[in-house]
N, C-alpha and C positions, 0 to 999 in steps of 0.2 A: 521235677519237683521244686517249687517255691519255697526256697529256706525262711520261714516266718519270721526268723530272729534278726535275720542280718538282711530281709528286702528292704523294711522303710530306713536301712540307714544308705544302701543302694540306691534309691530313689531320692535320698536327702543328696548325695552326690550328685547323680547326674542334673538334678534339679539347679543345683547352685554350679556346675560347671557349663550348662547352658547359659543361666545368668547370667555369669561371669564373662562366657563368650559376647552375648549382647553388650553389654558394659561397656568391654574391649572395643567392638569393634563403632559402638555409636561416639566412643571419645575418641577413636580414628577419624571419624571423620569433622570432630569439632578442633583437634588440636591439630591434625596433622594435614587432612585435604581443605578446611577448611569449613565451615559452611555454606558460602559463596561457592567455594569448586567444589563442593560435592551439590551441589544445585545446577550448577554449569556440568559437572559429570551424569546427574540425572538424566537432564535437555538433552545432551547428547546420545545419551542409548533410549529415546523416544521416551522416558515419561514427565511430567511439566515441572520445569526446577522448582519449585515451590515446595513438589513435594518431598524435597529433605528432608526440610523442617519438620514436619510430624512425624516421619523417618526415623529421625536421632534422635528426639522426643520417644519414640517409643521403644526405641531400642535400649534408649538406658534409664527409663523409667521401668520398663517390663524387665531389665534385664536386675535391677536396683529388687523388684517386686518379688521375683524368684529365688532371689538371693538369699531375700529375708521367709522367704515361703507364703508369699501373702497372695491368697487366692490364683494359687499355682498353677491347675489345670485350666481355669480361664484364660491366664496371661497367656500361657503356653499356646494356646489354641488360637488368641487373638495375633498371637505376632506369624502364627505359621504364612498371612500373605504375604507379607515383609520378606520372609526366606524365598517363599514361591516368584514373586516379583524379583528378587537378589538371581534367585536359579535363572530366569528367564531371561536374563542378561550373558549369561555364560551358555545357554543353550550349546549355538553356535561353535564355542569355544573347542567342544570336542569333552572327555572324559576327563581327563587330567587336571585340576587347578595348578597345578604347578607350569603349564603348558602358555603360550603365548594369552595374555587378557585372562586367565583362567579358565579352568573348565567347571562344570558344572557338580562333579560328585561332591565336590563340598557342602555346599547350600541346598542340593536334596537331601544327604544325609543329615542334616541341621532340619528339615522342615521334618524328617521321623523322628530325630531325638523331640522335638518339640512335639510330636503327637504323642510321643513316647508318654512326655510327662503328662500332658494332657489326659491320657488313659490313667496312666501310674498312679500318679496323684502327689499330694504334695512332699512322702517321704518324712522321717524323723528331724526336729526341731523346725519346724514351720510356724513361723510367729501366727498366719493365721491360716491354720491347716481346714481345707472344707468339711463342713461341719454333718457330722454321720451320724451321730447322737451318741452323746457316753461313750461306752465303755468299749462300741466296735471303734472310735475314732481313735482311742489309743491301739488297741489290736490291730488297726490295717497300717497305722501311718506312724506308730513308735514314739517315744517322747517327742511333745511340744515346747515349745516353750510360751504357748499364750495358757 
């Protein structure tokens, strides 16, 4: 049973700790690899360095968008390649991220929090919560703040 009082603040959570993880990990790669070596890190595990750039761009724009709850289950649902391309680099790796190159349970379980939300929705104080008309928008997804 779905506790109706306490889901949309559930969903405001895992919503804005996903964010948060994007955020994280796209300024990883602008202050700490680089942009240049995460473009040269790209090349290397086969996809065209160039593609960073849109990469980090969406990772901390999407992750900036969820944060603030602004059209939640799109963003969620647009960055799930982003993870799936992340996973597909760790395949190989074996199960463990903590293991040599990492493994892969991390970044699949990142591409279901992200369907998570995508299903979910966008949870309590969502600046711009999808729009259900009236009085279900506050019922399913808790105070807004638009």
């Amino acid at each position: 049973m779905i506790d109706s009082r306490t889901a949309p603040y559930a969903a405001a959570l895992l919503r804005v700790s996903l964010g948060t993880m994007f955020i994280a990990h796209g300024l990883l790669k602008v202050f700490v690899f680089t942009l240049p070596g995460t473009a040269q890190f790209f090349a290397s595990v086969g996809f065209p360095g160039w593609t960073a750039y849109p990469v980090v761009a969406a990772e901390i724009a999407g992750g900036i968008l969820l944060v603030l709850g602004v059209y939640s289950r799109a963003v969620a649902a647009a960055l799930i390649p982003l993870l799936i391309g992340a996973a597909s680099v760790h395949f190989g790796n074996g199960w463990v991220f903590s293991g040599a190159n990492g493994g892969w349970e991390y970044p699949v379980f990142l591409v279901v929090i992200a369907a998570v939300v995508a299903l979910l929705g966008d949870g309590a104080y969502a600046l711009k919560p999808a729009s259900f008309g009236g009085d279900a928008r506050r019922i399913a997804h808790g105070p807004s703040l638009a």
